[in-house]
Each structure stands twice: as structure tokens, then as C-alpha cells.
C-alpha positions as CSV (number, residue, x, y, z in Angstrom):
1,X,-8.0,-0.5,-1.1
2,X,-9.3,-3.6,-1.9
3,X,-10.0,-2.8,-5.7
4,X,-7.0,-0.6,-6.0
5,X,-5.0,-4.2,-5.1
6,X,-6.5,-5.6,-7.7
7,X,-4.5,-3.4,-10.5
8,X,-1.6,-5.5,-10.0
9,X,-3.5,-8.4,-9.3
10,X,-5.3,-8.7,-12.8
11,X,-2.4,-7.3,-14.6
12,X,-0.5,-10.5,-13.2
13,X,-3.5,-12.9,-13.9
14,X,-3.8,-11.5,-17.2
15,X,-0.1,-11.6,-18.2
16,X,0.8,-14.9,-16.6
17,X,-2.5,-16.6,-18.8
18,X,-2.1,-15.0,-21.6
19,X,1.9,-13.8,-22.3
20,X,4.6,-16.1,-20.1
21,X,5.6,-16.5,-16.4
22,X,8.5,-14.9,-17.7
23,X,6.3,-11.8,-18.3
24,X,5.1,-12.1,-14.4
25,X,8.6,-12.0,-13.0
26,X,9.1,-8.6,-15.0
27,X,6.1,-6.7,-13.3
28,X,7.6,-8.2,-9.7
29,X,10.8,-6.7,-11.1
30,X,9.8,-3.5,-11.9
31,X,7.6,-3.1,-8.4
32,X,10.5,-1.3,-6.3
33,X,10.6,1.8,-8.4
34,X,7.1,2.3,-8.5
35,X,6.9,1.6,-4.5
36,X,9.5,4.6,-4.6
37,X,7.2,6.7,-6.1
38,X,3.5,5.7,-4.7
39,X,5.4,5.5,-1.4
40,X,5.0,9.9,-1.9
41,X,1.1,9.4,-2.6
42,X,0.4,7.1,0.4
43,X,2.1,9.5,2.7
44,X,0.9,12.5,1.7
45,X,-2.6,10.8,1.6
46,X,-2.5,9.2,5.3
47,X,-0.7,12.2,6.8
48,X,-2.7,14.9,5.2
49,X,-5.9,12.8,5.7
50,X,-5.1,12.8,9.8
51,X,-3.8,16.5,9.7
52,X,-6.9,17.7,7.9
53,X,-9.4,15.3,9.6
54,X,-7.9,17.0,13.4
55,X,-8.2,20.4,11.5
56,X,-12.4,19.9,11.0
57,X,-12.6,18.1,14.4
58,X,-11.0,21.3,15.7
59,X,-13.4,23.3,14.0
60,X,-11.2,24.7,11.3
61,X,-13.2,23.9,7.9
62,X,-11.3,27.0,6.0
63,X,-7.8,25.9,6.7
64,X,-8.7,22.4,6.6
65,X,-9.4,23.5,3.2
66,X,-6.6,25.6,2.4
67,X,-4.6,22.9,3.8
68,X,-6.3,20.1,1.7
69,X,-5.4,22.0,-1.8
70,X,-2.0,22.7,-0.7
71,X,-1.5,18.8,-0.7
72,X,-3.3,18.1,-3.7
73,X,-1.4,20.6,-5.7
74,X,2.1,19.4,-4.1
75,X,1.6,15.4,-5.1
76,X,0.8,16.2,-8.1
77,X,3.8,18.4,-8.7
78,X,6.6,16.7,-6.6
79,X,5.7,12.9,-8.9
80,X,5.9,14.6,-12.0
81,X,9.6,16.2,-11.4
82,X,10.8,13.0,-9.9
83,X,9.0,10.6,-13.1
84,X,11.2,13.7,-15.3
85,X,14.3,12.6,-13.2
86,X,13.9,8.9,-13.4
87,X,13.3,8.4,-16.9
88,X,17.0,9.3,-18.5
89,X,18.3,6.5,-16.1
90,X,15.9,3.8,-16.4
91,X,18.0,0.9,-18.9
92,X,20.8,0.9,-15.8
93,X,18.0,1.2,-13.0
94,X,16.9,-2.0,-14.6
95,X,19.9,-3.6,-14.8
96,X,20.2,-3.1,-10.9
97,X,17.2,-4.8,-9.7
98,X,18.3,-8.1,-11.0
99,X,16.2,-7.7,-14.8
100,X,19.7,-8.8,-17.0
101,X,18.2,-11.6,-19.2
102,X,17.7,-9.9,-22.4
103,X,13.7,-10.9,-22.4
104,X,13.3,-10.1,-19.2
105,X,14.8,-6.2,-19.6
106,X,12.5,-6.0,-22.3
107,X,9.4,-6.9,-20.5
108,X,10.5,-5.0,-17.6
109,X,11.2,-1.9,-19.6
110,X,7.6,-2.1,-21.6
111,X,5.7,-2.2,-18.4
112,X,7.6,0.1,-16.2
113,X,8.5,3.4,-18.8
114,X,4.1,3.3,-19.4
115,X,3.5,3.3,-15.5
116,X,6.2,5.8,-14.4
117,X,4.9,8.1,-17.0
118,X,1.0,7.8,-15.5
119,X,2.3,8.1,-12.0
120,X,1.4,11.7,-11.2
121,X,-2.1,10.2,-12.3
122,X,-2.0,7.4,-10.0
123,X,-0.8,9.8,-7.2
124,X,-4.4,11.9,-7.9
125,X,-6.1,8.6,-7.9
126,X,-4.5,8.0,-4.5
127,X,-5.4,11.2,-2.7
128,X,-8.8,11.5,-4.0
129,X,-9.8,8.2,-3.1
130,X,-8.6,8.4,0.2
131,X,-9.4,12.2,0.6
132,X,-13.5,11.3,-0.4
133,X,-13.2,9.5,2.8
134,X,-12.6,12.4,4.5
135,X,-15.4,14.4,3.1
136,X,-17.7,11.9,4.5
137,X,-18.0,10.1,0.4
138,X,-16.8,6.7,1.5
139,X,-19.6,5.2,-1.0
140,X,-18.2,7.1,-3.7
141,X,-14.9,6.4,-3.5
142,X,-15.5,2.6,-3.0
143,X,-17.7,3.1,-6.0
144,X,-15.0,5.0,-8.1
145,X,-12.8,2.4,-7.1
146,X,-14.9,-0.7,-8.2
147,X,-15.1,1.3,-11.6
148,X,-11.4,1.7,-12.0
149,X,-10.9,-1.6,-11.3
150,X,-13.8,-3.2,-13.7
151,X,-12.3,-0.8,-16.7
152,X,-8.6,-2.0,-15.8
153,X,-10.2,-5.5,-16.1
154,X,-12.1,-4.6,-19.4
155,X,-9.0,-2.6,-21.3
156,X,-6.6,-5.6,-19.7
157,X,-8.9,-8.3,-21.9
158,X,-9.0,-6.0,-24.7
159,X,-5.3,-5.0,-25.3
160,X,-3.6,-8.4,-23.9
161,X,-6.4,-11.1,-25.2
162,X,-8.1,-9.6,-28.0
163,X,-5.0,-7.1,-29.7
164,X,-2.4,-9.3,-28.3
165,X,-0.5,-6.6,-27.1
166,X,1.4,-8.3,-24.3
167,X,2.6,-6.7,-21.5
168,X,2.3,-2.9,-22.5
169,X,-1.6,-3.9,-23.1
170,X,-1.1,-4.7,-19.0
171,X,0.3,-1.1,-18.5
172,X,-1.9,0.6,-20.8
173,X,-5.1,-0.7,-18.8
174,X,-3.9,-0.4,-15.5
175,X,-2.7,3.4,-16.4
176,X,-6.8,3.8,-17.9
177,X,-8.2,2.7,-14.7
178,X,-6.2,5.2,-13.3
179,X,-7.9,8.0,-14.9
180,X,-11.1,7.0,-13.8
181,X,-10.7,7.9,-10.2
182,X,-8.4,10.8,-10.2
183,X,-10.6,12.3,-13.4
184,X,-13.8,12.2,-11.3
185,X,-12.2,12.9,-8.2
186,X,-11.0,16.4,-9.7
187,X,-14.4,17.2,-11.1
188,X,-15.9,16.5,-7.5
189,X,-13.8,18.4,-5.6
190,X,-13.8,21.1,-8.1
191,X,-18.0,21.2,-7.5
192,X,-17.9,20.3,-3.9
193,X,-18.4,24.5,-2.7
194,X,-20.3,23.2,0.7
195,X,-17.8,20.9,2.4
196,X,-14.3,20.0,0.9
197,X,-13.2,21.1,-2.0
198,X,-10.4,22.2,-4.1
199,X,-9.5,25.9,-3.3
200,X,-6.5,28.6,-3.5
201,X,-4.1,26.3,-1.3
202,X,-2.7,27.7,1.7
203,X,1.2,29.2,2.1
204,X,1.9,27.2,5.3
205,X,5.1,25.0,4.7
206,X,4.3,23.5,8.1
207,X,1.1,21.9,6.0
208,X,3.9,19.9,4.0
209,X,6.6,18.9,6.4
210,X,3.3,18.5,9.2
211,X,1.8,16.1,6.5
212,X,5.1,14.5,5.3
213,X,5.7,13.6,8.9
214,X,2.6,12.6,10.4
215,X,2.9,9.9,7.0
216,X,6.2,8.8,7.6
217,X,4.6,5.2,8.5
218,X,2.9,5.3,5.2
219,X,6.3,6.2,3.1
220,X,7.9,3.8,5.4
221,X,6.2,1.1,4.3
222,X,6.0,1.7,0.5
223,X,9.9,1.9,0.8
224,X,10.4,-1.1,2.4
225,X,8.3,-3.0,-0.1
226,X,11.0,-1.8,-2.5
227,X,13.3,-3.3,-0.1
228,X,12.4,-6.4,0.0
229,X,10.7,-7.0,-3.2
230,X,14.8,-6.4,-4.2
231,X,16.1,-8.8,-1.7
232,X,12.9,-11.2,-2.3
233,X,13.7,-11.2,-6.6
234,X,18.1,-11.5,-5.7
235,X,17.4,-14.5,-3.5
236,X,14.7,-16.3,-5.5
237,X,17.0,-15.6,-8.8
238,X,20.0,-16.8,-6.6
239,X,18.1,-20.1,-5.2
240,X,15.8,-21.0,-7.2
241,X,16.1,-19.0,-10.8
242,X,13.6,-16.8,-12.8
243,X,10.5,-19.8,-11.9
244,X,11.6,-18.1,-8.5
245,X,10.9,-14.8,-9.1
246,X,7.8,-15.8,-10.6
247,X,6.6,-17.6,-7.5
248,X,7.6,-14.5,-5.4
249,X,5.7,-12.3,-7.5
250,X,2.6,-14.3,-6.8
251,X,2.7,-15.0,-3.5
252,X,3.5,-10.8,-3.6
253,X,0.4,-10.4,-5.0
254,X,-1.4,-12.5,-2.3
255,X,-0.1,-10.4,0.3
256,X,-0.6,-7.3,-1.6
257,X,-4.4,-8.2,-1.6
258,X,-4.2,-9.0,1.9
259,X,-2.3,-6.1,3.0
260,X,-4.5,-4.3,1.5
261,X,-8.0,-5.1,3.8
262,X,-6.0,-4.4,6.9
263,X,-4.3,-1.0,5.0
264,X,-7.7,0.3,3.8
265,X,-9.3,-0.8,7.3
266,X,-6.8,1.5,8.4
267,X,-7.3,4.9,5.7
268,X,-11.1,4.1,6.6
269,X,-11.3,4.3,10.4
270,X,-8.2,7.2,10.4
271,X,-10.6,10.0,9.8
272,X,-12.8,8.8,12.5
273,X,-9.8,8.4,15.0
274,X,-8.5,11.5,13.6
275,X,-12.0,13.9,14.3
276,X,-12.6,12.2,17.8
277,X,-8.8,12.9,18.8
278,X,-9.1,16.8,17.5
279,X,-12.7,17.3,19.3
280,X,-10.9,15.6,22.5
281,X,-13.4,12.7,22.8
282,X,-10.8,10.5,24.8
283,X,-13.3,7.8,25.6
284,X,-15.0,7.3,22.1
285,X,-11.2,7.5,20.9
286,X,-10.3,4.6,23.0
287,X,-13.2,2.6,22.4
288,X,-13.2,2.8,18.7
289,X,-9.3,1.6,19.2
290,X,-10.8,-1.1,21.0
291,X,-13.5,-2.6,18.0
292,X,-10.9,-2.0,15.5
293,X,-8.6,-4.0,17.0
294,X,-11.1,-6.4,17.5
295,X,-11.8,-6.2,13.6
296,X,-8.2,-6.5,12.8
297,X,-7.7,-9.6,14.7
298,X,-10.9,-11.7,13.4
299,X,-9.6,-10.6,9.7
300,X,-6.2,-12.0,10.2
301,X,-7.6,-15.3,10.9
302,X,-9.6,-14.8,8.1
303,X,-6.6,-14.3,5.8
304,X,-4.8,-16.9,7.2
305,X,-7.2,-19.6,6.8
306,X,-7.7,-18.1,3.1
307,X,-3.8,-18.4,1.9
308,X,-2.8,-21.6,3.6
309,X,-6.1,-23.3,3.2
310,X,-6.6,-22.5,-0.3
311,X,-2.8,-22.1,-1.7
312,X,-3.2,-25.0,-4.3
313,X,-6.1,-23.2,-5.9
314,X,-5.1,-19.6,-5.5
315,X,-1.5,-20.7,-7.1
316,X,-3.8,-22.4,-9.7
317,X,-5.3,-18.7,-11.2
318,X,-1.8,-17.9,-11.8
319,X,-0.5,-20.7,-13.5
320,X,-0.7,-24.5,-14.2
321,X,-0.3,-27.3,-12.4
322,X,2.3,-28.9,-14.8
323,X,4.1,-25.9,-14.2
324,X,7.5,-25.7,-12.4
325,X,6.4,-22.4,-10.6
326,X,3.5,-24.0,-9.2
327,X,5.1,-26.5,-6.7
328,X,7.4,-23.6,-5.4
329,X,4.5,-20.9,-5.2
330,X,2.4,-23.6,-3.3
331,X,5.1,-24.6,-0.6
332,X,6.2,-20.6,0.1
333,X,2.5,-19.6,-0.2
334,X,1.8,-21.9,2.5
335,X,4.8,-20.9,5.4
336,X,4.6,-17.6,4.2
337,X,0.4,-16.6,5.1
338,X,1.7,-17.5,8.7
339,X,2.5,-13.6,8.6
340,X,-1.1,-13.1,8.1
341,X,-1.5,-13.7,11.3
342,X,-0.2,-10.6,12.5
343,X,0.9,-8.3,10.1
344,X,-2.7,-6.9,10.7
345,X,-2.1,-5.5,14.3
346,X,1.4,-4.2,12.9
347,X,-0.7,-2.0,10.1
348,X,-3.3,-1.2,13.0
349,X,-0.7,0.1,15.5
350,X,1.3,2.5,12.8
351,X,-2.1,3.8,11.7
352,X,-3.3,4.7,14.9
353,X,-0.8,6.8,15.9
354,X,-1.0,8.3,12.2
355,X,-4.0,8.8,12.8
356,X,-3.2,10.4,16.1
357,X,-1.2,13.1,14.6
358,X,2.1,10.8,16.0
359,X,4.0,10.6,12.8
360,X,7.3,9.8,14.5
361,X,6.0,6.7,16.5
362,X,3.7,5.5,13.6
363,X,7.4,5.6,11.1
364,X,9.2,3.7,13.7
365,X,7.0,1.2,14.4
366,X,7.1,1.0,10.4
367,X,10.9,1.1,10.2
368,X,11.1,-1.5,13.1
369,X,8.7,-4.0,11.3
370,X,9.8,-3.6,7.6
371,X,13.3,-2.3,7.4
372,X,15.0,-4.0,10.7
373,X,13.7,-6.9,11.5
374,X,12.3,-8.3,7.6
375,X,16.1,-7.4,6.1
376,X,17.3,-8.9,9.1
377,X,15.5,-12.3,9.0
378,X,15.8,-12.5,5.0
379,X,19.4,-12.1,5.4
380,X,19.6,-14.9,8.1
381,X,17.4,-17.4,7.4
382,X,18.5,-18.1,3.8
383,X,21.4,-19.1,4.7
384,X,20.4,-20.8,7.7
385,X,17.2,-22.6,5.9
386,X,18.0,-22.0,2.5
387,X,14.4,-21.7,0.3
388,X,12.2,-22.4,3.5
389,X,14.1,-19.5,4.9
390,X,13.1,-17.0,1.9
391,X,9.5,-17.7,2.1
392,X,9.8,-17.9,6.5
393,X,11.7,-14.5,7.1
394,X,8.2,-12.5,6.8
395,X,6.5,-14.8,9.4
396,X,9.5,-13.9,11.8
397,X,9.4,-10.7,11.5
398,X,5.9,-10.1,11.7
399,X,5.9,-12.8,15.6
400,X,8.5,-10.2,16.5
401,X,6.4,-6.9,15.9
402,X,3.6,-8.5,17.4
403,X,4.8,-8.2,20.9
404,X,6.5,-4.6,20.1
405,X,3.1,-3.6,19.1
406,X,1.1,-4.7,21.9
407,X,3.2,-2.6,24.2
408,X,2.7,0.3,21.7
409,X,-1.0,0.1,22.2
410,X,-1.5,-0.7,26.2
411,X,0.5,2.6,26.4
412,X,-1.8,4.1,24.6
413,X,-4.8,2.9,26.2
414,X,-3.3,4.2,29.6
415,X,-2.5,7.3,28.1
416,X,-5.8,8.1,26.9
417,X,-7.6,7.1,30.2
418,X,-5.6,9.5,32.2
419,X,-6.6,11.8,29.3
420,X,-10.2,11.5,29.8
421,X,-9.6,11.5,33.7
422,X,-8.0,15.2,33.4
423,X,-11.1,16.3,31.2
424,X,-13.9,15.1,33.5
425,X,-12.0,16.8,36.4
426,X,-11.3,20.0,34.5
427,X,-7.4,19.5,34.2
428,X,-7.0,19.2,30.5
């Protein structure tokens, strides 16, 4: 997950070096409608990796099989129909999110119509990656991943430095590195006969809504980055101006990267989670709750320390010092990484109970955190606080979930030791 961040991460270091900051602030624009669309992939991919995962843990390797097709075949399908529907609209869906600068529509249009059209791709890349995970190929998806990333980096130099093709160079790398994944991935799970592997897909609509709703956390999530990717560009552009957009986009990238440790700690130990909860190992479930929370809260000091320590030279990659957008990313970098602080036990909780099979608990815990309380605080505090409230309204929200999600979790822990109670004493 951390590789796959770095698509948007290198398109942005690429573009903001080498074409304009103005350039930068159209990729942040375009982000909520393709968060609409990957927020599909990640569900389907979380949900059907917990809902397959249970299905082997329960013994069930054909359906888990059947089952596993059945959601290949239907992400595919469903992104490609909704890219179809999207496209005819896409000058006023630009227009919306804030992109009304003649420059900046142009950029914005570039970048976006490429990516929208490799999206069922990117969808494949997803579920693959994630899916190799649950075939017991974590080494080969990391190592798929590494090589999407490097050729995204290699075809990003190539069509941006060396044929000066600006921003759509940016697309057209990022869509290659794409390929590289989802290609291979197909092949594999085309060959894979002896464990899991592509096959006729099973007929079970319970497979879909099952999946869909054990991922709600996932879609959840990706929608709410829409969200407030929108309200993040309308205040910055309202406050501060397109330098403002630009600082949000990079301080967005900072927590995308970041987001994305604690999110692919998550996909990583959900399969694990997932096969001791379907084989009824209460115990072992509880205890491998108990190191990844552990895990989860040494990273989040890590991350912390990272972005508020080092904000004057993680701004620097982005742009110069001299630069008007440096001073603003610097001072919101700084009050924002408080967030980092917790937003990893928020990711941990909703992913558990994905993991658990307990779609509806994992999507409000999501809705809670992202939709509620972040809209809430970033339609407060800017006009309490003005800018320090923009770049302060994730922090807020983030404190707030943190106590929400501890009594999530002792809940669970109780739950599971009367669990394992019931099953030493023959009352399961």
C-alpha cells in the first residue's frame, strides 16, 4: 500500500518540479472523482478478501473460489459502465469541484479523462494485489507493487522530463504502472490450478451484496476523501487562493502516504484475522488484535514525529523555498500530522471488524470518523480559526474517534473471551 501511495506521490513530485504548482492543484482537483471510483475497488477488495479468507478458514476452498471469480469479474465490469457514464459529463463535473480558471480546467481535464479511462485497470491492480495476500503471495504482491511503482517513476521521467509532455506524461505513467500489477496478476491467477485461482464464478448474489457490505468501511472511506478533498480545495481557494489548493494537495499526499502504512497494515493482517475468526480460534484472534494494536500505536508515533519533525524538508521535495506555497504547506503540515496520532487506531478498529465479517460496525465507525465528525469540524473551525482551523479540523476529528474506538475494541475483547469461554466448556 505503500508503493501504490506513491503513484500520486511521484506524479505530484514530478509535476510540481517539472510543469507548475498550478499543475499540482489540478491533480488535488481531480482526486474526488477518482476516490468515487477506486472507493468500488477498495470495497470489493477488503470485503471479498474477509468473506473469502472466512470461506478457506471454514474449509470451503471450492466456493472460496467460486466466490473469488465472481468478484473479480464484477469490479471489472461495474468500473467500466460507470467510467462509460462519467465521461459525457466530465467539462461540468469539473466545473463543480472548484477547477474554473481556464488553466486549471485544462490541466484538470488532461490528467483526469487518461485516469478515468484506465480505471477498470486500476480496479484489477487493486484486487489482485490485495487478493495475492490472500493466497498466501504477500512477497509477490509487494514485489509487483515495487515494480509498478519503479515503471510509474521510470515513464513519469520519460514523458514529463525528457518529451516534456506535462501533466498527461503524469497520467500516462501512472496508468502504465497500472498495467503491471493487474497484467501479472491475471496471468497468476489464471496458472494458479492448486490454491486460488480464477475460475467459472459462482451465481450467489449474496457473494456481491455479502462482499459490498462487509466493505462498506472501505467505500466509506474512499467517499469521504472525495468529501473532503472538495471541502479542503473550496476552503483553501476561498482563504487562501490556488497557492492554497496547492499546499492542500501536498500535505494530501503526506497523509495519503501515511494512511497508507496503517491501511495496508490493515489489508495485510485481515486475512489472518479473517482465517482465525472462520476456524473459531477465539484466543489467537484476540491476541493477534492485541500485537496489532500494539503495531498501530508505535507507527503513529512514528508518523507523527516524521511530518511535524521533518515538514520544512518534506515541503522542500515539493516545491521551493522562495515559494509562496511553501510557508503555508509548512505551518498546516505541522498542526495537521497531530492526526497522525490517531488516525491509525481509527483504520485499525474499522478493519477489524471488516475483517470480522462485521461490515455494518466497520462502515459506521467509517461514517462516524470521516463523514460526521471531519465535515463537522471543517465546517466549524474555519470560521471560528480561520486558516489554522482548515489545517486543525482533521486533528479534531481524529481526538474524537479515538475514544469512540477504544470502546469499539474493549467490547470486542470481552466479546471474544466469553467466546472462547463457551468453546472450552462445549457451549459454542
Amino acid at each position: 500500500m505503500v508503493f501504490t501511495s506513491f503513484y500520486t506521490v511521484v506524479d505530484s513530485l514530478f509535476i510540481t518540479n517539472f510543469v507548475s504548482t498550478t499543475a499540482l492543484a489540478a491533480i488535488n482537483i481531480s482526486f474526488p472523482i477518482i476516490s468515487l471510483l477506486t472507493a468500488l475497488g477498495f470495497m470489493l477488495s477488503s470485503g471479498g478478501m474477509a468473506w473469502v479468507s472466512i470461506k478457506l478458514g471454514e474449509g470451503k476452498k471450492d466456493k472460496a473460489i467460486k466466490d473469488f471469480s465472481l468478484i473479480i469479474y464484477f469490479g471489472f465490469f461495474v468500473i467500466a459502465v460507470l467510467v462509460a457514464i462519467i465521461l459525457p459529463f466530465i467539462d461540468p463535473l469539473i466545473r463543480m469541484l472548484g477547477a474554473k480558471d481556464a488553466v486549471l480546467f485544462k490541466y484538470t481535464k488532461d490528467y483526469l479523462v487518461l485516469l478515468l479511462i484506465m480505471s477498470p485497470v486500476f480496479i484489477l491492480q487493486i484486487l489482485f494485489q490485495n487478493f495475492l495476500l490472500v493466497a498466501g503471495k504477500g512477497k509477490l504482491a509487494l514485489v509487483l507493487t515495487i515494480s509498478s511503482g519503479l515503471a510509474n517513476i521510470v515513464f513519469d521521467y520519460l514523458f514529463i522530463v525528457v518529451l516534456k509532455m506535462g501533466i498527461v506524461g503524469a497520467a500516462l505513467g501512472t496508468g502504465i504502472g497500472y498495467f503491471v500489477t493487474a497484467i501479472y496478476g491475471c496471468v497468476f491467477f489464471l496458472k494458479n490450478k492448486n490454491g486460488l485461482h480464477l475460475a467459472k464464478p459462482s451465481h450467489d448474489l449474496k457473494v456481491i451484496t455479502g462482499t459490498m457490505g462487509n466493505g462498506i468501511s472501505e467505500m466509506v472511506i474512499n467517499l469521504s476523501v472525495a468529501v473532503t478533498t472538495y471541502f479542503f480545495n473550496f476552503l483553501t481557494l476561498k482563504y487562501i487562493g490556488t497557492d492554497g489548493v496547492a499546499a492542500i494537495s501536498i500535505i494530501m499526499e503526506c497523509q495519503f502516504l501515511f494512511s497508507s502504512i496503517f491501511y495496508g497494515f490493515g489489508m495485510g493482517s485481515s486475512p489472518l484475522i479473517g482465517f482465525a475468526w472462520g476456524a473459531k480460534k477465539y484466543k489467537y484472534t484476540k491476541n493477534l488484535l492485541k500485537l496489532c494494536f500494539k503495531i498501530n500505536i508505535l507507527f503513529s508515533v512514528i508518523m507523527f514525529g516524521i511530518s511535524f519533525g521533518g515538514a520544512n524538508i518534506i515541503t522542500r521535495l515539493f516545491c521551493k523555498i522562495d515559494n509562496p506555497v511553501y510557508g503555508i504547506t509548512t505551518y498546516g503540515l505541522k498542526l495537521f500530522s497531530i492526526s497522525f496520532l490517531f488516525s491509525g487506531i481509527s483504520e485499525f478498529t474499522s478493519s477489524t471488524f471488516t475483517s470480522l465479517g462485521d461490515g455494518k460496525r466497520s462502515g459506521f465507525i467509517a461514517f462516524l470518523r470521516l463523514f460526521v465528525f471531519t465535515v463537522l469540524f471543517l465546517t466549524i473551525f474555519p470560521v471560528l480559526f480561520g486558516i489554522t482551523g482548515i489545517w486543525l479540523a482533521v486533528p479534531a476529528a481524529e481526538t474524537v474517534m479515538l475514544l469512540i474506538n477504544i470502546g469499539f475494541l474493549y467490547k470486542l475483547a470481552k466479546r471474544l473471551n466469553v467466546l472462547h469461554r463457551n468453546k472450552q466448556i462445549g457451549i459454542d
